[in-house]
Backbone as JSON Lines, residues from 0, in Angstrom:
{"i":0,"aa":"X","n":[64.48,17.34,184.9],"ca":[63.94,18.62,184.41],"c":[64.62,19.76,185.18]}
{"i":1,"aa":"X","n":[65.07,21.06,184.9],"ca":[65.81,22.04,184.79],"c":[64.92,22.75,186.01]}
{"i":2,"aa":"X","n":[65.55,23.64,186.76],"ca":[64.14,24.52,187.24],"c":[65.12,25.66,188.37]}
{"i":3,"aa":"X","n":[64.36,26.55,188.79],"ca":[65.06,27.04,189.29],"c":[65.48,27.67,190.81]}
{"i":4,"aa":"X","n":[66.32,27.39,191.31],"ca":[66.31,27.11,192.62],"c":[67.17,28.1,193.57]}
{"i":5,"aa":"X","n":[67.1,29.7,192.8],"ca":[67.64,30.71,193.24],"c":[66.54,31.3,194.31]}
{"i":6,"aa":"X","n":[66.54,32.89,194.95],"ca":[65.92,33.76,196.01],"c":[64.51,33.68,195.44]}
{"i":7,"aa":"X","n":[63.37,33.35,195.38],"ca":[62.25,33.25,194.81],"c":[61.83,34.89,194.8]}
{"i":8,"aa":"X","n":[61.94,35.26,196.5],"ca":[61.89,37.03,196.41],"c":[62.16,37.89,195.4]}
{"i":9,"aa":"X","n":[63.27,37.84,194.87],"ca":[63.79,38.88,193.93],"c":[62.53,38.74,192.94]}
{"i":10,"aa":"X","n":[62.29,37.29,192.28],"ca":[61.63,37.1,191.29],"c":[60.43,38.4,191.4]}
{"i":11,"aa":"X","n":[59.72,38.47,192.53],"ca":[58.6,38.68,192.36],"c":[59.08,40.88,192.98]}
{"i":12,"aa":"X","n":[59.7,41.02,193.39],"ca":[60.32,42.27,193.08],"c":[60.96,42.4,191.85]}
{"i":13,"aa":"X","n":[61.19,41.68,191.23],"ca":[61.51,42.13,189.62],"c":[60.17,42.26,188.7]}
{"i":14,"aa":"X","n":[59.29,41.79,189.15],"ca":[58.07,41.8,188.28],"c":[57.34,43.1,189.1]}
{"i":15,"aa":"X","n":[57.53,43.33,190.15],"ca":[56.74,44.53,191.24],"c":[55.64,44.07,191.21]}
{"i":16,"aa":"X","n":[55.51,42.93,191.75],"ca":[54.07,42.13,192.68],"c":[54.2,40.97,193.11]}
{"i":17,"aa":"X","n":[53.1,40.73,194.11],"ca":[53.3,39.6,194.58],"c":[52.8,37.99,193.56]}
{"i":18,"aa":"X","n":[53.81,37.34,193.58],"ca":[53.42,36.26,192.41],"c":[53.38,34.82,193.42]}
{"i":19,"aa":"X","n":[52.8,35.04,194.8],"ca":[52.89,34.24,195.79],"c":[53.64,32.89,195.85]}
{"i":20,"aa":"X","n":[54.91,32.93,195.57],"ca":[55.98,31.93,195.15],"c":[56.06,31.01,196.69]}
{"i":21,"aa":"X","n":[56.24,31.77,197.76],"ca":[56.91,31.14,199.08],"c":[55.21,31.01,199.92]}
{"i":22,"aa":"X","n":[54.17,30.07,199.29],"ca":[53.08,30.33,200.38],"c":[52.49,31.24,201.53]}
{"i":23,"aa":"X","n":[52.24,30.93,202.41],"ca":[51.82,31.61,203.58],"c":[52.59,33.13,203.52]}
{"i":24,"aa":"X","n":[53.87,32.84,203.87],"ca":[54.67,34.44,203.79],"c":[54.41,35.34,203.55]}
{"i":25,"aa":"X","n":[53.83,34.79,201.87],"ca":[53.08,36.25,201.06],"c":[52.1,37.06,201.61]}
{"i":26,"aa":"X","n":[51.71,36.61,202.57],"ca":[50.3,37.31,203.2],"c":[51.06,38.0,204.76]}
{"i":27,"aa":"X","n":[51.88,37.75,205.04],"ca":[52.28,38.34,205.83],"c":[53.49,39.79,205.63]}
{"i":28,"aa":"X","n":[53.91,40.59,207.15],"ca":[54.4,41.82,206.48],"c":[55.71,41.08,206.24]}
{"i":29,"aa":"X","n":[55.87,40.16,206.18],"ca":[57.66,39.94,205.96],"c":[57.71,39.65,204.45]}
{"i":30,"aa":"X","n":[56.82,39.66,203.77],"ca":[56.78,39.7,202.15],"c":[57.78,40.64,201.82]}
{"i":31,"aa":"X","n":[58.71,39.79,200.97],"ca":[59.74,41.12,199.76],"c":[59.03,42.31,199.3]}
{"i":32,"aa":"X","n":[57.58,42.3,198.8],"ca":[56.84,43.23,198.08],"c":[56.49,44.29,199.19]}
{"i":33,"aa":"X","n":[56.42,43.73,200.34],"ca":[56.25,44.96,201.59],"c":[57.13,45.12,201.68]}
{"i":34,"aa":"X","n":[57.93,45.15,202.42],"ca":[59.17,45.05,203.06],"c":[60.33,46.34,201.91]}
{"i":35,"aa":"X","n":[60.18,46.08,200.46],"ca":[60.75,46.93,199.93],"c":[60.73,46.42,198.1]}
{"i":36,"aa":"X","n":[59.34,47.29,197.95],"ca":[58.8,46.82,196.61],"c":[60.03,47.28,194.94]}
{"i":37,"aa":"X","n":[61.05,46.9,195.25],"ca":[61.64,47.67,194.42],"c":[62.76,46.24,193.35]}
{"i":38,"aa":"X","n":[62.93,46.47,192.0],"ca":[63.77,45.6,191.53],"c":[65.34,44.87,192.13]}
{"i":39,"aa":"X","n":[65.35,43.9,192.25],"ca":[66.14,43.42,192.49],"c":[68.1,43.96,191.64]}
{"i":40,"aa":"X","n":[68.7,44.18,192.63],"ca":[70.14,44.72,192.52],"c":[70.56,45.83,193.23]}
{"i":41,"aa":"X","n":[72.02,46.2,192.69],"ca":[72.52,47.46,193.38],"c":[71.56,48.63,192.66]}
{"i":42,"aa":"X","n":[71.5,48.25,191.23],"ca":[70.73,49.41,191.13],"c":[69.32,49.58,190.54]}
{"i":43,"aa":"X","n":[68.36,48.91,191.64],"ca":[66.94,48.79,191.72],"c":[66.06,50.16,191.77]}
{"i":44,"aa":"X","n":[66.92,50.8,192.19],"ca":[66.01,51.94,192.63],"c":[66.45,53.19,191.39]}
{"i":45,"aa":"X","n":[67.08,52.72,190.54],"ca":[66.96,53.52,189.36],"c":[66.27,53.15,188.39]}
{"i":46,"aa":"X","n":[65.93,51.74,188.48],"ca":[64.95,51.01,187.67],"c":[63.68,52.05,187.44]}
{"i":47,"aa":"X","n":[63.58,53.13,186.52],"ca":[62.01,53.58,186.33],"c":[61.32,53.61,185.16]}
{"i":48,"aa":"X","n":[62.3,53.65,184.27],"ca":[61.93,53.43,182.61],"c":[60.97,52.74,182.69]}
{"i":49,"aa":"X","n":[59.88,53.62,181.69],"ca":[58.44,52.93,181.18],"c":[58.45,51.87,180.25]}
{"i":50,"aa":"X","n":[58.14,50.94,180.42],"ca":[57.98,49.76,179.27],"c":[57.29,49.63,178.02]}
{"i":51,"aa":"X","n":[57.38,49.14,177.14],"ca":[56.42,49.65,176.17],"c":[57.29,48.57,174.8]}
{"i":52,"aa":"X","n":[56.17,47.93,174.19],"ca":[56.6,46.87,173.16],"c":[56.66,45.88,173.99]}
{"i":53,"aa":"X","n":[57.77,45.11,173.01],"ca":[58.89,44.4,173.5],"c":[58.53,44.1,174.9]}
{"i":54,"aa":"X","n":[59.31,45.04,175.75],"ca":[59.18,45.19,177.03],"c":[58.3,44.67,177.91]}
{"i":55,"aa":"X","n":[57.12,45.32,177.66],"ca":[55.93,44.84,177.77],"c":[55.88,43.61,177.95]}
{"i":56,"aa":"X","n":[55.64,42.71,176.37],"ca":[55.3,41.59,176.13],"c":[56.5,40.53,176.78]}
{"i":57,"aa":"X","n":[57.58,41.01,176.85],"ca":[58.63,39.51,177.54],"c":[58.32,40.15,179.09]}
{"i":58,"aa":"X","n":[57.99,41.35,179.89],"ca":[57.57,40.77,181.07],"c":[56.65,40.35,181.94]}
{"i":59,"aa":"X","n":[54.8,40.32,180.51],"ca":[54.02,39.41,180.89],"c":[54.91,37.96,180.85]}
{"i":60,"aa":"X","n":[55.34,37.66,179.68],"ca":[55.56,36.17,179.87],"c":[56.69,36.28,180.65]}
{"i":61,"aa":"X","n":[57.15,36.73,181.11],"ca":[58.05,36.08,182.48],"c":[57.51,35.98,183.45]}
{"i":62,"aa":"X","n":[56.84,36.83,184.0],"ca":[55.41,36.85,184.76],"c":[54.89,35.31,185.05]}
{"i":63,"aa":"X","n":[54.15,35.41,183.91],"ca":[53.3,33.58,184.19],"c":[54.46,32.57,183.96]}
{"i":64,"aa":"X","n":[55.28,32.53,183.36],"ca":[56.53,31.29,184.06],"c":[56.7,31.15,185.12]}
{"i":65,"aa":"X","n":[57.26,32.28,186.08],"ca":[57.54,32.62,187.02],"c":[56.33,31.93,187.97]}
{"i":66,"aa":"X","n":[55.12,32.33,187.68],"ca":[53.74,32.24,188.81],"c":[53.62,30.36,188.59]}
{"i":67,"aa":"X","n":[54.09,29.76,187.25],"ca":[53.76,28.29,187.09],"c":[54.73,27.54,187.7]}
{"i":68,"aa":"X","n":[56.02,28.45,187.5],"ca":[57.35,27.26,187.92],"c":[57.67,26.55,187.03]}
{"i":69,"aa":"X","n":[57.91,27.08,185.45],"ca":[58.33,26.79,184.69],"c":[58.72,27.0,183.36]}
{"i":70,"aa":"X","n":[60.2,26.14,183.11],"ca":[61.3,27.22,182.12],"c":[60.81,27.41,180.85]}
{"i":71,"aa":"X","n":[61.82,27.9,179.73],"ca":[61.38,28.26,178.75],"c":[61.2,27.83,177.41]}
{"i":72,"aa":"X","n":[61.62,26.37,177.6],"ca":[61.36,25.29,176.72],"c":[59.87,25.17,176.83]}
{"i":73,"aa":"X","n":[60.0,24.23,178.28],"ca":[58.47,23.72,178.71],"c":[57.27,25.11,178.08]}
{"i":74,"aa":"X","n":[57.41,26.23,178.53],"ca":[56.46,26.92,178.24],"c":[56.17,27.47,176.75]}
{"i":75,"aa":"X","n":[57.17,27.49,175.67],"ca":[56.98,27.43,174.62],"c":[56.52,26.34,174.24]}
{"i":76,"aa":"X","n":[56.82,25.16,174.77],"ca":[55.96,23.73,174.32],"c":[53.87,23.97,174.49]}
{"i":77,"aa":"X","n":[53.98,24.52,175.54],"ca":[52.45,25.12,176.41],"c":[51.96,25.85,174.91]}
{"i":78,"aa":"X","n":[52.39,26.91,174.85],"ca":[52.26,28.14,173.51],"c":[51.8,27.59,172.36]}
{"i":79,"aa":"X","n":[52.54,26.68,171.89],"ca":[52.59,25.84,170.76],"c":[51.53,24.85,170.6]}
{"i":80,"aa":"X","n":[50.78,24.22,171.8],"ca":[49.88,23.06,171.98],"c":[48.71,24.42,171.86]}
{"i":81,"aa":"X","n":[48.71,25.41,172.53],"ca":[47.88,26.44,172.87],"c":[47.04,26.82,171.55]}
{"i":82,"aa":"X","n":[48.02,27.01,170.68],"ca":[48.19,27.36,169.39],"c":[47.29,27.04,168.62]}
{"i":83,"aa":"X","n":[47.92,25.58,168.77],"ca":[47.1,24.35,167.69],"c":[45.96,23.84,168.14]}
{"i":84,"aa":"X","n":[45.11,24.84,169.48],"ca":[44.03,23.92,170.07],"c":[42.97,25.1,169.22]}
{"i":85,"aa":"X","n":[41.62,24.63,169.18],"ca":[40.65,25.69,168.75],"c":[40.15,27.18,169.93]}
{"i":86,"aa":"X","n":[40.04,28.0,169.62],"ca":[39.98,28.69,170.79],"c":[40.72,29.74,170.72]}
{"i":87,"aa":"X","n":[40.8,30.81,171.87],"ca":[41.37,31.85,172.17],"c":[43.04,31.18,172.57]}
{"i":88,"aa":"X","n":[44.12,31.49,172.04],"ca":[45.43,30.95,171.75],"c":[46.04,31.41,173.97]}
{"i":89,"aa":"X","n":[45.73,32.89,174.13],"ca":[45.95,33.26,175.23],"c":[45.31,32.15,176.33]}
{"i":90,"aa":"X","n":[44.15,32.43,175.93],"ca":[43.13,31.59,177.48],"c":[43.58,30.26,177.31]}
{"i":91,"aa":"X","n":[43.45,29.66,176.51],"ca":[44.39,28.23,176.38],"c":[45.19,27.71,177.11]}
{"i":92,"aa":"X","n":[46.34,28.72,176.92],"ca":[47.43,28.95,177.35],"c":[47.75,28.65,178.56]}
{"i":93,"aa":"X","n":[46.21,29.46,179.19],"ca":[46.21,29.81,180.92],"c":[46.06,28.61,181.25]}
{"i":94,"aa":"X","n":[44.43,28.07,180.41],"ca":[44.08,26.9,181.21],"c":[44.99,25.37,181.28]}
{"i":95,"aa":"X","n":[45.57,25.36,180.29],"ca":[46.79,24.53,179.85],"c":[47.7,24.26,181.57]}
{"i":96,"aa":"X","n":[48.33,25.46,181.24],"ca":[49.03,25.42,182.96],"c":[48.03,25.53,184.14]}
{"i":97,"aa":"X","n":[46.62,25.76,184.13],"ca":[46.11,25.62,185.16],"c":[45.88,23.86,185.66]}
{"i":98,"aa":"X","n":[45.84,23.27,184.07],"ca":[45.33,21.6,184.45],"c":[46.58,20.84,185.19]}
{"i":99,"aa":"X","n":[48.01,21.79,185.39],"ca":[49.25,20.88,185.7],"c":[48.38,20.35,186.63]}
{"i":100,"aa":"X","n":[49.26,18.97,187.4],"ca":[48.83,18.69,188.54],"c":[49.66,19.64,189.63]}
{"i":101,"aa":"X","n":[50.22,19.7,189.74],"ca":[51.2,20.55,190.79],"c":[50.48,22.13,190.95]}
{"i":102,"aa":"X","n":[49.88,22.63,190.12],"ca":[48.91,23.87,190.08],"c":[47.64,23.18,190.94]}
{"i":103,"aa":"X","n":[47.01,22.36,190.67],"ca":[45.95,21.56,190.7],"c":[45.36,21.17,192.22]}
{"i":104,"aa":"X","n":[46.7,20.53,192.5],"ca":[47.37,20.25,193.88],"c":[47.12,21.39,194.88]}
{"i":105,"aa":"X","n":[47.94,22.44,194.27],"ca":[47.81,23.77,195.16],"c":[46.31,24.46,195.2]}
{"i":106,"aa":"X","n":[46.21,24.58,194.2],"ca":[44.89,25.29,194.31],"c":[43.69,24.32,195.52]}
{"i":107,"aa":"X","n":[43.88,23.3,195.45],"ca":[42.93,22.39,195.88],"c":[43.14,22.64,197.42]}
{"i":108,"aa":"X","n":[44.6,23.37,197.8],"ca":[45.03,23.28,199.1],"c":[45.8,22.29,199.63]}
{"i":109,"aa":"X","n":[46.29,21.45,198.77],"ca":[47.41,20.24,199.43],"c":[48.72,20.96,199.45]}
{"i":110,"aa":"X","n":[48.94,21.8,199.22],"ca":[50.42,22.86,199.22],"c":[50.08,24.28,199.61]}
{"i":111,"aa":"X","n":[50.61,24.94,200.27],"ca":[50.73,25.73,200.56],"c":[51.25,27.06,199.12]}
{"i":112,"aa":"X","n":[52.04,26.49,198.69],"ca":[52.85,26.83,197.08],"c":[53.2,26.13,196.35]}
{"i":113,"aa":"X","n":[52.96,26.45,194.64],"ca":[53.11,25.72,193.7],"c":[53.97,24.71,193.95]}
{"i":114,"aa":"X","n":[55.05,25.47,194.25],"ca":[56.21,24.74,194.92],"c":[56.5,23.41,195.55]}
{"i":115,"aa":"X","n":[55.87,23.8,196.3],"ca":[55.4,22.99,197.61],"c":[54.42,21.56,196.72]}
{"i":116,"aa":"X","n":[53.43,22.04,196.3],"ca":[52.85,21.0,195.33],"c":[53.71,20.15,194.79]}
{"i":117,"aa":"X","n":[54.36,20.8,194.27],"ca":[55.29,20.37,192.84],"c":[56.27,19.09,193.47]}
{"i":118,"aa":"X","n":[56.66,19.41,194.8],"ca":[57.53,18.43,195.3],"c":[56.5,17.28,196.25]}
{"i":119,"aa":"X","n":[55.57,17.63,196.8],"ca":[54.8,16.47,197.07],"c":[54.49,15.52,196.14]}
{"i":120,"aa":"X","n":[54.12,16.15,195.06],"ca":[53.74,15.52,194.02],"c":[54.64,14.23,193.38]}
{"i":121,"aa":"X","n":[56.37,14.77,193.13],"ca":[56.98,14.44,193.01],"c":[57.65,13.21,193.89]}
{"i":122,"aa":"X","n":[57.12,13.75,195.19],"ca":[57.43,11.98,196.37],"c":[56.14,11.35,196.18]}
{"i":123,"aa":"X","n":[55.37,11.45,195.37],"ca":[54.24,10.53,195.28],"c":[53.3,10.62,196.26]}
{"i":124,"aa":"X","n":[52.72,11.82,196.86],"ca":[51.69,11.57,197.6],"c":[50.59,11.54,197.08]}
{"i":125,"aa":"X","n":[50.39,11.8,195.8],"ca":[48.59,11.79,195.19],"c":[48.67,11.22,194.52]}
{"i":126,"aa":"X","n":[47.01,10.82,194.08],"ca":[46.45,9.74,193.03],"c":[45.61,10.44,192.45]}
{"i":127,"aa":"X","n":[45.8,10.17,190.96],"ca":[44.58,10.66,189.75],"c":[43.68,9.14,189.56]}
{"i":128,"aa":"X","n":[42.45,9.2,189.8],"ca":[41.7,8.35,189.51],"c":[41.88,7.01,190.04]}
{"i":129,"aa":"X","n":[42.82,7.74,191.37],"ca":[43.09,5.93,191.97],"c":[44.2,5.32,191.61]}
{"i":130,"aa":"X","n":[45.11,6.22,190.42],"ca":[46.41,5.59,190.16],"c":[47.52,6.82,190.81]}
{"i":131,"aa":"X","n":[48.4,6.1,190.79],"ca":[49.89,7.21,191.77],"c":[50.5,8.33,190.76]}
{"i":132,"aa":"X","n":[50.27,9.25,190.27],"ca":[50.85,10.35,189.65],"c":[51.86,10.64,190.51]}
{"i":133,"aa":"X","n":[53.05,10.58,189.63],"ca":[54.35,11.58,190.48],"c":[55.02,12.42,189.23]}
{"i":134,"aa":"X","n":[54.14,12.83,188.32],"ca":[54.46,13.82,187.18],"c":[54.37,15.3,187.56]}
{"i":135,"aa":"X","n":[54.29,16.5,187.58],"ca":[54.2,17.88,188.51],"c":[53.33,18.34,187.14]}
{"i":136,"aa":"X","n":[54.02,17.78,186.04],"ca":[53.28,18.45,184.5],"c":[51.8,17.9,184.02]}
{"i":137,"aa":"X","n":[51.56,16.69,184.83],"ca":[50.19,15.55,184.67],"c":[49.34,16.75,184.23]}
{"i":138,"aa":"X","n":[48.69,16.63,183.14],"ca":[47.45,17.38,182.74],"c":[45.94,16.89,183.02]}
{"i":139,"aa":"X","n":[45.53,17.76,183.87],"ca":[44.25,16.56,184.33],"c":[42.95,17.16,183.43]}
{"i":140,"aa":"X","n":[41.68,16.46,183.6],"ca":[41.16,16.42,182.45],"c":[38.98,16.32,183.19]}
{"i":141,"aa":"X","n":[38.37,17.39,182.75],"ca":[37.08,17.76,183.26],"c":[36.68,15.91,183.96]}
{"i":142,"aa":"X","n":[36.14,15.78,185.46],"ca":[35.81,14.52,185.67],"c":[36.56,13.35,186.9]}
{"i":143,"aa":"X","n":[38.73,14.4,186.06],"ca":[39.51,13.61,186.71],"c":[38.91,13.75,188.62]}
{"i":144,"aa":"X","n":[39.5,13.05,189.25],"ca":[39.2,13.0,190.71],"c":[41.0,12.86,191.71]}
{"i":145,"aa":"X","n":[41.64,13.87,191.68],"ca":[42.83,13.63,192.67],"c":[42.71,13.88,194.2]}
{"i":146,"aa":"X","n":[43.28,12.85,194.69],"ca":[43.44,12.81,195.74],"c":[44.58,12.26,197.02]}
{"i":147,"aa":"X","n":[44.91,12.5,197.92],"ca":[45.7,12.35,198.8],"c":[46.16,10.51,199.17]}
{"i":148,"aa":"X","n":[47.3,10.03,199.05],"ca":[46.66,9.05,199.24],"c":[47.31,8.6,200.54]}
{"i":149,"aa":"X","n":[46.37,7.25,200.62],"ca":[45.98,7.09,202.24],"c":[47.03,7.08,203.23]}
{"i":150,"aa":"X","n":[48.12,6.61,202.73],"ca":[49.71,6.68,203.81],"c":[50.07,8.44,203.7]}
{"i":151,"aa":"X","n":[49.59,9.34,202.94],"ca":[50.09,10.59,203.2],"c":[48.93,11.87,204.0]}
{"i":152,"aa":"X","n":[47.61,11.09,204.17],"ca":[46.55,12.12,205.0],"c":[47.29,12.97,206.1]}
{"i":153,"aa":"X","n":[47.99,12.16,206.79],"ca":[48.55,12.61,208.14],"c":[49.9,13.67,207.99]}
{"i":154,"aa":"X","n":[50.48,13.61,206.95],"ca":[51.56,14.03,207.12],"c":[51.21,15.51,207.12]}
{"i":155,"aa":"X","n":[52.0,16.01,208.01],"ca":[51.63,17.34,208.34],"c":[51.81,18.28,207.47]}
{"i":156,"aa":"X","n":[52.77,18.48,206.53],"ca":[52.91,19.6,205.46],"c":[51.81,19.43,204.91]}
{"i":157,"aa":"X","n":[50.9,18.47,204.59],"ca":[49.35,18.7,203.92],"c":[48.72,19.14,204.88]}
{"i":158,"aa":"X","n":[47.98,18.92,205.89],"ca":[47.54,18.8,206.99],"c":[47.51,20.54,207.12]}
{"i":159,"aa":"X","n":[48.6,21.14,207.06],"ca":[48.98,22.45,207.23],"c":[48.48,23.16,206.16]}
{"i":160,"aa":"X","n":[48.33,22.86,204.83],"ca":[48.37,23.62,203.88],"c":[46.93,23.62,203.75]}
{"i":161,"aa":"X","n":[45.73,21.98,203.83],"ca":[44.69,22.59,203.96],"c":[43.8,23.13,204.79]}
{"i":162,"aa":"X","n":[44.63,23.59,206.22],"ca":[44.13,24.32,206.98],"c":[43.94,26.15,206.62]}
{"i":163,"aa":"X","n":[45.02,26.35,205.52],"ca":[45.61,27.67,205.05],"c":[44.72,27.6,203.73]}
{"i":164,"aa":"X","n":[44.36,26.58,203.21],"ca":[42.77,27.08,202.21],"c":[41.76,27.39,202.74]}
{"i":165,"aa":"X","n":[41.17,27.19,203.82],"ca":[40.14,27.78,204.34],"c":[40.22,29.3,204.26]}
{"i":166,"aa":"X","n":[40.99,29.43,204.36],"ca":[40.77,31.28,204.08],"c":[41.37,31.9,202.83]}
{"i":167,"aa":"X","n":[41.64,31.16,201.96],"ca":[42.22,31.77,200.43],"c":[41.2,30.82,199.39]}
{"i":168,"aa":"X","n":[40.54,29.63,199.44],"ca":[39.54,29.47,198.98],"c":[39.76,28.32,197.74]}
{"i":169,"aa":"X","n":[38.47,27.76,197.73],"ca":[39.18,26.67,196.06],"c":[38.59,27.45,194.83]}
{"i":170,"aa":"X","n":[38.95,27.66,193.6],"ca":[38.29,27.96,192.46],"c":[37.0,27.41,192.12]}
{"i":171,"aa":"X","n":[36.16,28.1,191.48],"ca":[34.64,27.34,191.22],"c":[34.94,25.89,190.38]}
{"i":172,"aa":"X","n":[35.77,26.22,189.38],"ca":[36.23,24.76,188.5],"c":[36.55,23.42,189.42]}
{"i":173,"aa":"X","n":[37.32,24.24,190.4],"ca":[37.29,22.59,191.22],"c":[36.37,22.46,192.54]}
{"i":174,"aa":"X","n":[36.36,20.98,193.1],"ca":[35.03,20.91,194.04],"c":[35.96,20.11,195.21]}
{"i":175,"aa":"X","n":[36.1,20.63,196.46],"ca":[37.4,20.11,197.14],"c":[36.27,19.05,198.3]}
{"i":176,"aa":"X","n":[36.41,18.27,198.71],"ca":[36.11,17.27,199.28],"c":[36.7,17.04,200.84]}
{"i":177,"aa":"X","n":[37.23,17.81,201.74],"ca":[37.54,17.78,202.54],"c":[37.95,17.23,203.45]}
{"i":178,"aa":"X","n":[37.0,16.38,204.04],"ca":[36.8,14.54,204.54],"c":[37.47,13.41,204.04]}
{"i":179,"aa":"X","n":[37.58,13.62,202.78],"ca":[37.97,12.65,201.59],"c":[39.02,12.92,201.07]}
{"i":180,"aa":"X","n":[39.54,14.37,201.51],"ca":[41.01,14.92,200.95],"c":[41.29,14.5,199.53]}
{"i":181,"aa":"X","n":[40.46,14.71,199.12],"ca":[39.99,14.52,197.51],"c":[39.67,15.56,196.53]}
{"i":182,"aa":"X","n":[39.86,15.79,195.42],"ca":[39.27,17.2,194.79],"c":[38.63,16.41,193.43]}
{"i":183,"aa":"X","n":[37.86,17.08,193.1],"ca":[37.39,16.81,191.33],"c":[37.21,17.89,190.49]}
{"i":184,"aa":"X","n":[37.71,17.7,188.92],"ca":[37.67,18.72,188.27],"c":[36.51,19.03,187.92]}
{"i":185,"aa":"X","n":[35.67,19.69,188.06],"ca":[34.1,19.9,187.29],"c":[34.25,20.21,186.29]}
{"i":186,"aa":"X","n":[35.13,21.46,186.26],"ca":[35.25,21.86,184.53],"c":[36.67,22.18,184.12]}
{"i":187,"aa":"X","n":[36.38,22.9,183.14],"ca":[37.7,23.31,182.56],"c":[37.92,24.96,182.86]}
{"i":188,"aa":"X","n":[38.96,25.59,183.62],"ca":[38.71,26.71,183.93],"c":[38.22,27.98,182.92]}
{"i":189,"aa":"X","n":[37.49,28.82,182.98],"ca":[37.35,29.71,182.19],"c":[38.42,31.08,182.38]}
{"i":190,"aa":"X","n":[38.29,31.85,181.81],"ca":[39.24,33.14,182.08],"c":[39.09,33.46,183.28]}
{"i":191,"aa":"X","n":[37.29,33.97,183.7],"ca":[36.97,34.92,184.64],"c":[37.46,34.19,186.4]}
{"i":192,"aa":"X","n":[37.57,32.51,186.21],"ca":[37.82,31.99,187.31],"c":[39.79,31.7,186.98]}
{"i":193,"aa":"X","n":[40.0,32.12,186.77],"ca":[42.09,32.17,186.54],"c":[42.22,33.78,187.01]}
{"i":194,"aa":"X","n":[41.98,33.81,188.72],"ca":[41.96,34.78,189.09],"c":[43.71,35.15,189.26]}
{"i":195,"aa":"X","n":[44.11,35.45,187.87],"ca":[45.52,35.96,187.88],"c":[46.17,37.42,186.68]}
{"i":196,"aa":"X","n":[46.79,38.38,187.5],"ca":[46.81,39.97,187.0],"c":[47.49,39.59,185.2]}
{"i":197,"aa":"X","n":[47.2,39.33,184.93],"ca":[47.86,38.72,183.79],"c":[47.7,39.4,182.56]}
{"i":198,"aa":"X","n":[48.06,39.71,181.24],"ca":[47.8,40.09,179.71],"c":[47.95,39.21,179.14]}
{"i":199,"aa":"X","n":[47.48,38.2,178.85],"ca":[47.81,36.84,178.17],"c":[48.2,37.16,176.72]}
{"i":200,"aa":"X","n":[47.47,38.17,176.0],"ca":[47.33,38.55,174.65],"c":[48.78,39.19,174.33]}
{"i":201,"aa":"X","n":[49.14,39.7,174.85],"ca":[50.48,40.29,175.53],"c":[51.96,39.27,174.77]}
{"i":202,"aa":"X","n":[51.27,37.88,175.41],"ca":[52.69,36.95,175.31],"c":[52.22,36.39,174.09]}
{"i":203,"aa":"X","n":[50.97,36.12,173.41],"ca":[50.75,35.51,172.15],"c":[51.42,36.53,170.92]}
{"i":204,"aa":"X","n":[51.29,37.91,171.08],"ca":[51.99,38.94,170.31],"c":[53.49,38.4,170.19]}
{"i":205,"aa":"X","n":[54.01,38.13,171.6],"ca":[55.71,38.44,171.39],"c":[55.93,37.26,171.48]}
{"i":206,"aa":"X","n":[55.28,35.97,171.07],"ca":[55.76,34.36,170.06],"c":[55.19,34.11,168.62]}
{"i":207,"aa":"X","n":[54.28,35.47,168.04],"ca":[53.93,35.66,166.85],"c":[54.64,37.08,165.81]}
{"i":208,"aa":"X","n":[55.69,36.83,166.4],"ca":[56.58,38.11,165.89],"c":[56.91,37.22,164.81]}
């Protein structure tokens, strides 16, 4: 799978916010967005043109690619399932990429960043329901139960990351287990808990053109 493995910084100075790509960092002053909130290039700082349409709508959806870690196949595939599910086509959308496991992962605090998830995931350190997931896209499902498994408790890049949830927090949808380095899905996220700056309605407009 394709992905992309350029300055993550720029990304989130091209959008002008923080889309917390590089973990921990983001919270500190050495963040790109402190440091010098302005578009990426020589000529960033002429960047002022108001957006509007178009505009608009392709840089919500670059936006949430960007925040998932993923390209533009995969996420038109997302759109399309979104589509065909009953429901609000946007919120779908969200919760769709919220069930990845590699989102799932992070949020729960086994990564520090999606990122970071995405590649644990990928060396096989967690289990859905007791079996070895090494998919980053695994869609998990109200009930599922992931967790750490037992040859990877110790390893310190987890170890680290859920020391750094204690103060950024788990979502109400999931129920993190601590002791057990375990999480379970309770539900299925709603809008109001996808605490992300987002226009979802935004990107359903500019794939229904």
């Amino acid at each position: 799978m394709a992905r992309y493995v350029g300055p993550v910084c720029r990304l989130c100075r091209r959008e002008g916010m923080k889309l917390f790509l590089k973990g921990e960092r983001c919270y500190t002053e050495k963040c790109a967005i402190e440091k010098r909130n302005l578009p990426p290039g020589q000529h960033g700082k002429a960047r002022k043109a108001k957006l509007a349409g178009y505009g608009l709508q392709l840089r919500e959806k670059q936006k949430v690619k960007r925040i998932y870690g993923v390209l533009e196949n995969q996420f038109r595939r997302y759109f399309e399932q979104a589509e065909r599910t009953r429901g609000i086509t946007g919120v779908t959308l969200l919760q769709l990429l919220e069930r990845r496991l590699d989102n799932v992962c992070y949020r729960l605090g086994f990564g520090t960043s999606r990122s970071q998830a995405r590649q644990l995931v990928r060396h096989g350190h967690f289990l859905v329901n007791g079996k070895k997931v090494d998919i980053p896209s695994f869609s998990v499902k109200m009930g599922d139960v992931v967790t750490v498994k037992a040859g990877s408790v110790k390893n310190t890049t987890i170890q680290h990351a859920m020391e750094e949830v204690k103060g950024r927090g788990v979502p109400e949808w999931l129920d993190l287990d601590a002791a057990r380095t375990a999480g379970t899905i309770k539900s299925l996220p709603t809008r109001e808990q996808i605490n992300l700056p987002v226009q979802e309605q935004l990107i359903v407009e500019l794939y229904s053109k």
